[in-house]
BATORKOL-717837 format. One record per residue (C-alpha): x, y, z; residue in one letter. Coordinates in steps of 0.2 Angstrom, whole numbers, m for minus. Example, Ala and Ser with C-alpha at 12.3 -4.5 7.8 and 13.67 -1.06 7.14 Angstrom:
BEGIN
{rec {62; m22; 39}; a}
{rec {68; m5; 36}; s}
END
This chain:
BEGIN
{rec {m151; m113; 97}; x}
{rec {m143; m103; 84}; x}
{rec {m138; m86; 89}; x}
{rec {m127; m80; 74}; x}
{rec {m132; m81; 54}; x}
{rec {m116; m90; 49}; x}
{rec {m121; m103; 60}; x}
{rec {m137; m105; 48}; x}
{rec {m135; m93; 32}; x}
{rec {m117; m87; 28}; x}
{rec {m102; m96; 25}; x}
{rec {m95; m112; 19}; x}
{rec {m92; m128; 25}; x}
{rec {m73; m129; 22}; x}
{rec {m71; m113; 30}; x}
{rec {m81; m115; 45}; x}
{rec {m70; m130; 49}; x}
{rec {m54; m121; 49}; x}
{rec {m61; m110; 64}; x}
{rec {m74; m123; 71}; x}
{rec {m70; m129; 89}; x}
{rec {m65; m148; 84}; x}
{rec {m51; m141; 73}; x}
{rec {m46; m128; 86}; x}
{rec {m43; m141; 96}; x}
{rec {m35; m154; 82}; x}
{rec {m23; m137; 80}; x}
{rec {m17; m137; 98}; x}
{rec {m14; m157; 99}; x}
{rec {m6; m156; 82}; x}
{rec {6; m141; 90}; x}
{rec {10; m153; 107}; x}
{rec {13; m168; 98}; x}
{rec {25; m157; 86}; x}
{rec {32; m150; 102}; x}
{rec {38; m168; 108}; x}
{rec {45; m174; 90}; x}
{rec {54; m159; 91}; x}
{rec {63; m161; 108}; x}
{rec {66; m178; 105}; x}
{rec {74; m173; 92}; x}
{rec {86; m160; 102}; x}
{rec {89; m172; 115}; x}
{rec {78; m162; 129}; x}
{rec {65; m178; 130}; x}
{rec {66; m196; 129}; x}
{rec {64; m205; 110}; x}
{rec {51; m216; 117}; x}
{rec {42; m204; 125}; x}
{rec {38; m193; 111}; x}
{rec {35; m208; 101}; x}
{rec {21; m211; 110}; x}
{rec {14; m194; 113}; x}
{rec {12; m195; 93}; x}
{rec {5; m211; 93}; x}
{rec {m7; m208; 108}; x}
{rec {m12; m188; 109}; x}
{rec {m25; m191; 94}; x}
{rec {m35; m202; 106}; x}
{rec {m37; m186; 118}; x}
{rec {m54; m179; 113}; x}
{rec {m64; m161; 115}; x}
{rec {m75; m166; 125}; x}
{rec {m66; m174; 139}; x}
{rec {m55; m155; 135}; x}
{rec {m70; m146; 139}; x}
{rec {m77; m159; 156}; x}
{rec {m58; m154; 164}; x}
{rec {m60; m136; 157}; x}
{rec {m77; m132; 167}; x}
{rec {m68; m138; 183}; x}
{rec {m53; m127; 182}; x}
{rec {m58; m116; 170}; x}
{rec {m40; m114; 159}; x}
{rec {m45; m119; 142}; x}
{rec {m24; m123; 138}; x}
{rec {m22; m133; 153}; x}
{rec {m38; m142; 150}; x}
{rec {m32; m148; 132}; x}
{rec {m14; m153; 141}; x}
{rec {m22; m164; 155}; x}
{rec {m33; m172; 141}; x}
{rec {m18; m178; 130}; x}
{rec {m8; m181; 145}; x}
{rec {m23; m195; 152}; x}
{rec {m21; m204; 134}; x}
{rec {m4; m205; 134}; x}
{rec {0; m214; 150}; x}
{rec {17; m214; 158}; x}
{rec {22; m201; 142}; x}
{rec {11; m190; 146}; x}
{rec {23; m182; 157}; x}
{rec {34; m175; 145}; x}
{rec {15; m164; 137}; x}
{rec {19; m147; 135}; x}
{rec {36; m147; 143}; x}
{rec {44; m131; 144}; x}
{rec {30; m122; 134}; x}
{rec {16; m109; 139}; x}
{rec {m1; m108; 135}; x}
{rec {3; m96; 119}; x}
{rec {17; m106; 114}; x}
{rec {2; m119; 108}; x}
{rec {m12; m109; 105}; x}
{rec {m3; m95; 93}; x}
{rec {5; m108; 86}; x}
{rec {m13; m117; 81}; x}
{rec {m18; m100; 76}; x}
{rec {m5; m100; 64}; x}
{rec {m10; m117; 58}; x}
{rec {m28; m109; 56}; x}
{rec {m20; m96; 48}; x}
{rec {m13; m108; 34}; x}
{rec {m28; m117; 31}; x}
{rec {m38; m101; 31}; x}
{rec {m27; m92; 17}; x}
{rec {m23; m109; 7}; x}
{rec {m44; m109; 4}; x}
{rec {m44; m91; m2}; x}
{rec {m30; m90; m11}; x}
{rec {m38; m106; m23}; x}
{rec {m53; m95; m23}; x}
{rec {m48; m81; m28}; x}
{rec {m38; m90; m43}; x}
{rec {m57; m98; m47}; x}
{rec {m63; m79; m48}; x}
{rec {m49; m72; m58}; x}
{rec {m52; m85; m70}; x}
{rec {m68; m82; m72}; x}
{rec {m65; m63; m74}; x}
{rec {m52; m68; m86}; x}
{rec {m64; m78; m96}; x}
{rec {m76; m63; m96}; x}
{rec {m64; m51; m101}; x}
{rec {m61; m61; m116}; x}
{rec {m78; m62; m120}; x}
{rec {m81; m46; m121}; x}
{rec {m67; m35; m125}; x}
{rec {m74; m28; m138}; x}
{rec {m90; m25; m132}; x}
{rec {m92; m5; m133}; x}
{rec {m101; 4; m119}; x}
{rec {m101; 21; m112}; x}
{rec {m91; 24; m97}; x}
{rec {m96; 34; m84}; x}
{rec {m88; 49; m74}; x}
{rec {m94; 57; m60}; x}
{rec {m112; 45; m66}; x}
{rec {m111; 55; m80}; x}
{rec {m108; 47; m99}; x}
{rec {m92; 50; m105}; x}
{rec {m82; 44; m119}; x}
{rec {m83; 24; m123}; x}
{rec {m75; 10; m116}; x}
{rec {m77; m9; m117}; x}
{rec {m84; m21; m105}; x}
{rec {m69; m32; m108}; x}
{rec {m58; m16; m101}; x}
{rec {m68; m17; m85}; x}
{rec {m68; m35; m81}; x}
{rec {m49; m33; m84}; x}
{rec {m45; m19; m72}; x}
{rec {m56; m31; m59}; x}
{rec {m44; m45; m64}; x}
{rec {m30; m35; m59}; x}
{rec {m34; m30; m45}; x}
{rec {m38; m49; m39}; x}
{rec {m22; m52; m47}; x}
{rec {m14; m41; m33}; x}
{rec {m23; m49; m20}; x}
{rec {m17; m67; m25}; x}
{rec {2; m60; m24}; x}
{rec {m2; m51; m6}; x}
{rec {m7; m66; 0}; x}
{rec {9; m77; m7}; x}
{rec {19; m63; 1}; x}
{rec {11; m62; 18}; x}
{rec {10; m80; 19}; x}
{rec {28; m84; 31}; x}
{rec {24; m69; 41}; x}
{rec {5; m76; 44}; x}
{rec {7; m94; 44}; x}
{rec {20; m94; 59}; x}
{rec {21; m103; 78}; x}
{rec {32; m101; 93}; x}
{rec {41; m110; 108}; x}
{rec {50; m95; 117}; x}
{rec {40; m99; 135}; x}
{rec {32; m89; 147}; x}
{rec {39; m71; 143}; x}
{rec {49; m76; 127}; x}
{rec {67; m81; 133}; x}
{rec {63; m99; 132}; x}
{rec {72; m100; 150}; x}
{rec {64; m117; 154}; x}
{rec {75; m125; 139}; x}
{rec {89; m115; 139}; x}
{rec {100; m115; 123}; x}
{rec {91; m131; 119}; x}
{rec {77; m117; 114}; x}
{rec {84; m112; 99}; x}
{rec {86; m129; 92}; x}
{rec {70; m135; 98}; x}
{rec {59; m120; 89}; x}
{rec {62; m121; 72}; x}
{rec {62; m140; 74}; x}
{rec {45; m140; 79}; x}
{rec {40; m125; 67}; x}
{rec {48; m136; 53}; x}
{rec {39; m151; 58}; x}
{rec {19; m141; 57}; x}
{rec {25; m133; 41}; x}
{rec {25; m118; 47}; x}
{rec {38; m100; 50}; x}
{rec {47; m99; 67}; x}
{rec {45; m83; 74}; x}
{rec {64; m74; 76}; x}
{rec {59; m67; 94}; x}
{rec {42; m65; 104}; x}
{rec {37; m60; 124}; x}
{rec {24; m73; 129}; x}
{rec {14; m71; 113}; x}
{rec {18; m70; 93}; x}
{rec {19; m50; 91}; x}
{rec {m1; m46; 83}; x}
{rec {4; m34; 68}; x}
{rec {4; m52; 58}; x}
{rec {m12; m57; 62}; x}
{rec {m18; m38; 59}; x}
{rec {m11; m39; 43}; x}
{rec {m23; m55; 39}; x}
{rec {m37; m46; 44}; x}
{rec {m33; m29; 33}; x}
{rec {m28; m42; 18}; x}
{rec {m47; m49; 20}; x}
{rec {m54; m31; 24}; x}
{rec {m46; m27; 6}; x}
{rec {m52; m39; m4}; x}
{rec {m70; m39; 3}; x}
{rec {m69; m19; m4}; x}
{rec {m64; m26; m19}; x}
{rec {m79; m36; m20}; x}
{rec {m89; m24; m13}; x}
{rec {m82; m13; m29}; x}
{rec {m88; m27; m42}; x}
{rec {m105; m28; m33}; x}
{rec {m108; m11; m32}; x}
{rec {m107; m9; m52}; x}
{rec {m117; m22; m53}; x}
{rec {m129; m17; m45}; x}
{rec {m130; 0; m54}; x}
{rec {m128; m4; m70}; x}
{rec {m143; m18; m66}; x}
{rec {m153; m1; m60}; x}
{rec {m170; m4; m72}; x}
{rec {m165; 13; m82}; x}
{rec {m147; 9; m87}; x}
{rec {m152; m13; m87}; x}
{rec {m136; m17; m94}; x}
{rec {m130; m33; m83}; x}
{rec {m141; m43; m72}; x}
{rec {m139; m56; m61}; x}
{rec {m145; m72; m65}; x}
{rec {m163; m75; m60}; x}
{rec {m170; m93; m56}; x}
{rec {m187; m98; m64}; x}
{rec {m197; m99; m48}; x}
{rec {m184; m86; m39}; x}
{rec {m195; m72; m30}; x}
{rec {m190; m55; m32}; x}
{rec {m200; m46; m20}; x}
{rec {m216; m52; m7}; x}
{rec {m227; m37; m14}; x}
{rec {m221; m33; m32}; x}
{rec {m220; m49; m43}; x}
{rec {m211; m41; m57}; x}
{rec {m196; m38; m47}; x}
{rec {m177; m44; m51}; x}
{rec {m167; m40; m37}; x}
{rec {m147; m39; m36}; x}
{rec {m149; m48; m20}; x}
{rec {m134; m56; m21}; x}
{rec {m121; m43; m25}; x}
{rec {m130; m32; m11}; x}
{rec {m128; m46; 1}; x}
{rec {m109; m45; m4}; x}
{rec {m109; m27; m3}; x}
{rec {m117; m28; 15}; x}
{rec {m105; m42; 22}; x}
{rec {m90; m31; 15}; x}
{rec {m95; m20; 30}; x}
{rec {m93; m32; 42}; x}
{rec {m76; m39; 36}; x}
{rec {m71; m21; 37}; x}
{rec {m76; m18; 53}; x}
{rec {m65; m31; 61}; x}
{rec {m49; m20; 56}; x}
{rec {m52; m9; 72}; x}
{rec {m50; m24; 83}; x}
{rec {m39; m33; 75}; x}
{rec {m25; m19; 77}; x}
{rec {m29; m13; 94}; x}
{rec {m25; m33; 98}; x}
{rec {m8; m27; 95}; x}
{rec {m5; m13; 109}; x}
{rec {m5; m26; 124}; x}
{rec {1; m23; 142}; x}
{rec {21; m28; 144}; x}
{rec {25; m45; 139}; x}
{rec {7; m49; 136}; x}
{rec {m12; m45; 143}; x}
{rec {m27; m57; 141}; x}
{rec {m36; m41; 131}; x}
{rec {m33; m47; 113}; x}
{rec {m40; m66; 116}; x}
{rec {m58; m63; 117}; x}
{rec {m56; m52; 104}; x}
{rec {m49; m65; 92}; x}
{rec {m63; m77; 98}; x}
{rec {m73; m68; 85}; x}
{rec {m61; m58; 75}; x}
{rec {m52; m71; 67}; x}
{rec {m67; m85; 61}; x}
{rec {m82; m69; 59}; x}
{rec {m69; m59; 46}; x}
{rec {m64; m76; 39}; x}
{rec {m80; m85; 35}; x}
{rec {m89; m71; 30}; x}
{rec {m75; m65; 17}; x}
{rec {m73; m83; 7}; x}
{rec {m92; m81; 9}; x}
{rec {m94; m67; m1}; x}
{rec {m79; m72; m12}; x}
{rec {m88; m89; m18}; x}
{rec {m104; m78; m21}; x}
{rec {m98; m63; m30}; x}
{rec {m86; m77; m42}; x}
{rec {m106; m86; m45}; x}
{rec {m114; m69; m49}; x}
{rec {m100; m65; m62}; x}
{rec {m99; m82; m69}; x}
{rec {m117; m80; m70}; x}
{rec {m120; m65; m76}; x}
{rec {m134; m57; m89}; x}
{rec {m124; m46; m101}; x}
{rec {m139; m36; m112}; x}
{rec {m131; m30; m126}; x}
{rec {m148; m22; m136}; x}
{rec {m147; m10; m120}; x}
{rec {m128; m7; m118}; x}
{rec {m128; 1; m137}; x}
{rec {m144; 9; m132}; x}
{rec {m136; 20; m118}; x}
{rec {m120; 20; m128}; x}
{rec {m129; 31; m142}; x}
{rec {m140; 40; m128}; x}
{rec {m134; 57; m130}; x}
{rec {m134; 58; m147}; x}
{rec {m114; 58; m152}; x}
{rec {m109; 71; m136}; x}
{rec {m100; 60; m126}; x}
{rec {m89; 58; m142}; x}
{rec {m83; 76; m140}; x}
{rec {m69; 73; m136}; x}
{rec {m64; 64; m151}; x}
{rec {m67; 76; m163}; x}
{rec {m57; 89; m151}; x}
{rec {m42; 79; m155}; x}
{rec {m44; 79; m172}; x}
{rec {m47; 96; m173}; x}
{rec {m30; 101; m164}; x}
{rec {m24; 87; m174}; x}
{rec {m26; 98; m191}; x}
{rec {m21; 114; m184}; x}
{rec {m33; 122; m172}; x}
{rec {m28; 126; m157}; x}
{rec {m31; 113; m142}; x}
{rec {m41; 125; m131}; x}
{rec {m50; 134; m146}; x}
{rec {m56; 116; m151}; x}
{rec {m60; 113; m133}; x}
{rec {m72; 128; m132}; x}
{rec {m79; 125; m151}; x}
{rec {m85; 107; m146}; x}
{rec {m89; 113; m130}; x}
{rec {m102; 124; m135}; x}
{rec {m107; 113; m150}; x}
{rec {m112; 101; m135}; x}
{rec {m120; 112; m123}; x}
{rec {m132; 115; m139}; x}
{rec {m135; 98; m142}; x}
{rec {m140; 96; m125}; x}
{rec {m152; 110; m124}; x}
{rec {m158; 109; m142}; x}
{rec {m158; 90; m141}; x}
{rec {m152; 87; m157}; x}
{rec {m136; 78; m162}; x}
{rec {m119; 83; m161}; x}
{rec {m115; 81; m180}; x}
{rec {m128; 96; m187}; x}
{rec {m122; 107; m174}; x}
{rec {m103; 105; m177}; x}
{rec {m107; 104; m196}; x}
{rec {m114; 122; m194}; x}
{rec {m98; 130; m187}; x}
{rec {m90; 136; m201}; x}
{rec {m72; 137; m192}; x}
{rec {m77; 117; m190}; x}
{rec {m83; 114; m206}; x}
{rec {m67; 122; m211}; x}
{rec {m58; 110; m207}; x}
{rec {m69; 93; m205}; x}
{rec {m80; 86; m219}; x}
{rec {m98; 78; m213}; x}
{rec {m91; 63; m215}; x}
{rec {m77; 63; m207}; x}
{rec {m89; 71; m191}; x}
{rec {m98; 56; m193}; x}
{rec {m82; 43; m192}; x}
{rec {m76; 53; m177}; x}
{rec {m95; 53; m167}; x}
{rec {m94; 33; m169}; x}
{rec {m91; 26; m154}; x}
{rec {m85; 10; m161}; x}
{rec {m70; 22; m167}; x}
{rec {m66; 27; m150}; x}
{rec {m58; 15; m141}; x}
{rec {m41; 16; m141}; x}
{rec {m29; 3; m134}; x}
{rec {m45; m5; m124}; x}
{rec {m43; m21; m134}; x}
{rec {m25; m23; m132}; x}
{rec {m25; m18; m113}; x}
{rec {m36; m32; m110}; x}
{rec {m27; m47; m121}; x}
{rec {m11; m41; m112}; x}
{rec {m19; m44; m94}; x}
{rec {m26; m60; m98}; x}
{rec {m6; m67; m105}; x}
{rec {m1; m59; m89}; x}
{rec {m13; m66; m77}; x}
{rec {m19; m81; m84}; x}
{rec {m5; m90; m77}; x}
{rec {m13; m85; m56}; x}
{rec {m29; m91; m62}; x}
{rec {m37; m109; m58}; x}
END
């Protein structure tokens, strides 16, 4: 029976095969059979030997791993004495002068590979698709918002950018953590790789070389858990950054600022009570799994402070950590990429907002003008000031109240009040902050 929702509602299937017990297992053959090819090769075993292991150990299966495991309860040694059976007189030579870690971190790291090479093309898909909208829309004036306040305009296209970005960032962390993630071992049972002597240091990187993966430089009996902390805290971070995206959304599809909305099916059901209802379900579903993915930084650094050369405390621990954090944050990375892609923009109500107060979230607009042509910057500050505090009590716009100040009308004509009020005026470099992060990013994208 299923316990767990992503056994039945969250994650997909290329991911939950990365951490699925069949591949698990593939991982650990993969990393014996590499073992052999690489001692071969350093002269520690015989040629014929090893070319056998390779030919024979994808016979070994999971299930004859898991029959020997319930009798002597090792899940390493189980896997060894399943590939040894298949492997005849060869078998022998399985897992000669390793330790359990030496395999199993070593398939971690394999996992580890897998597991980052799916995000990373994901999160290329969802810059793209940011990318895309920023184009669209980088001239699309709305208000901007403060403290949940309306303040000055911006453009839609100048937030979609600044999400860009920040995905752009988490495409280069991954590049860069990559070689200290996606790394095995062969140092034996407390990390001087005694069993093989000097051979050790030619057999390590031969096997590491041979799985496509980083040799460690030193270890005790485990590969040392800051990396695989700094997987989980790379996952943590982009999950907030999701979290961030769905969290505006969200807002601004709050029924009295309407701006955005996700897309709704035809027969989709908003609510078992209220049938007008057009939920954000998805991006709160996103917002709620980025807790979860968060949550796993705790455990995933205190895996790291183990007893001596090693405890058995941080593998149960990674039981979960490592597929949970995984599947649930390329879940919420393929959903928040559809819900973006996807997305309502409502453009009759961005422009309502936008001219909500009346011209006083321009204020600051004519503020600079005003210094501009000789008042002094705070006098202006507090002319406008009060001009806006008026309009907001009087409810009246901005322009008739300024146009009444003598010591503004002094200087600024009605018409030029009205130029200055026009948000559409008021944009700065928005437009050109966005074209340059498309030229710079487009090239990460998909």
């Amino acid at each position: 029976m299923a316990i767990h929702p992503i056994d039945y509602r969250y994650g997909t299937p290329e991911m939950k095969a990365v951490w699925g017990e069949e591949n698990r297992f593939r991982c650990i053959v993969a990393a014996e059979v590499a073992l052999a090819q690489a001692e071969a090769a350093c002269g520690v075993i015989p040629a014929d030997a090893a070319a056998t292991i390779k030919e024979c150990a994808g016979k070994a299966t999971l299930a004859r791993a898991n029959e020997i495991e319930a009798e002597i309860n090792h899940d390493m040694m189980a896997v060894v004495k399943a590939v040894t059976e298949v492997c005849g007189d060869a078998g022998r030579w399985i897992h000669f002068g390793a330790t359990s870690n030496d395999m199993l971190d070593t398939a971690t790291g394999l996992q580890m590979k897998a597991a980052m090479d799916l995000i990373e093309e994901k999160l290329q898909r969802l810059l793209a698709v940011l990318l895309r909208r920023a184009g669209e829309t980088k001239n699309l004036v709305c208000v901007a918002r403060t403290h949940g306040q309306h303040g000055v305009p911006t453009t839609y296209g100048l937030r979609f950018a600044i999400w860009a970005s920040e995905v752009g960032r988490h495409i280069e962390r991954l590049r860069e953590m990559r070689p200290r993630v996606a790394v095995g071992q062969l140092t034996g049972a407390v990390g001087t790789q005694a069993a093989l002597g000097m051979k050790g240091l030619e057999v390590q990187p031969a096997m590491m070389e041979y799985l496509g993966l980083t040799a460690v430089d030193v270890s005790n009996q485990v590969i040392a858990r800051d990396r695989y902390a700094e997987y989980v805290l790379f996952l943590a971070n982009m999950a907030t950054t999701l979290d961030k995206i769905g969290v505006e959304v969200r807002s601004l599809q709050r029924t009295e600022i309407a701006e955005v909305e996700e897309a709704f099916g035809k027969n989709q059901v908003g609510s078992s009570t209220m049938p007008h209802k057009r939920n954000p379900i998805k991006s709160e579903q996103v917002c709620g799994l980025a807790r979860i993915v968060r949550s796993m930084v705790e455990p995933a650094l205190q895996d790291n402070t183990l007893w001596d050369e090693r405890d058995l405390t941080n593998s149960s621990c990674e039981r979960v950590v490592f597929p949970e954090a995984s599947v649930l944050a390329d879940h919420i990375l393929n959903v928040m990429t559809r819900v973006l892609d996807r997305l309502n923009i409502r453009e009759e109500n961005i422009r309502k907002n936008l001219d909500l107060l009346h011209g006083v979230n321009l204020a600051e607009s004519v503020m600079i003008e005003l210094t501009k042509r000789g008042m002094g910057r705070q006098d202006a500050h507090e002319a406008v000031r009060v001009a806006s505090m008026t309009a907001l009590a009087e409810k009246r716009s901005i322009a008739g109240v300024l146009e009444e100040d003598p010591k503004v009308a002094a200087v600024l004509s009605s018409e030029e009040i009205a130029v200055l009020l026009n948000p559409d005026n008021y944009i700065g470099t928005a437009v050109e902050q966005v074209d340059l992060v498309i030229a710079k990013l487009r090239p990460l994208s998909a």
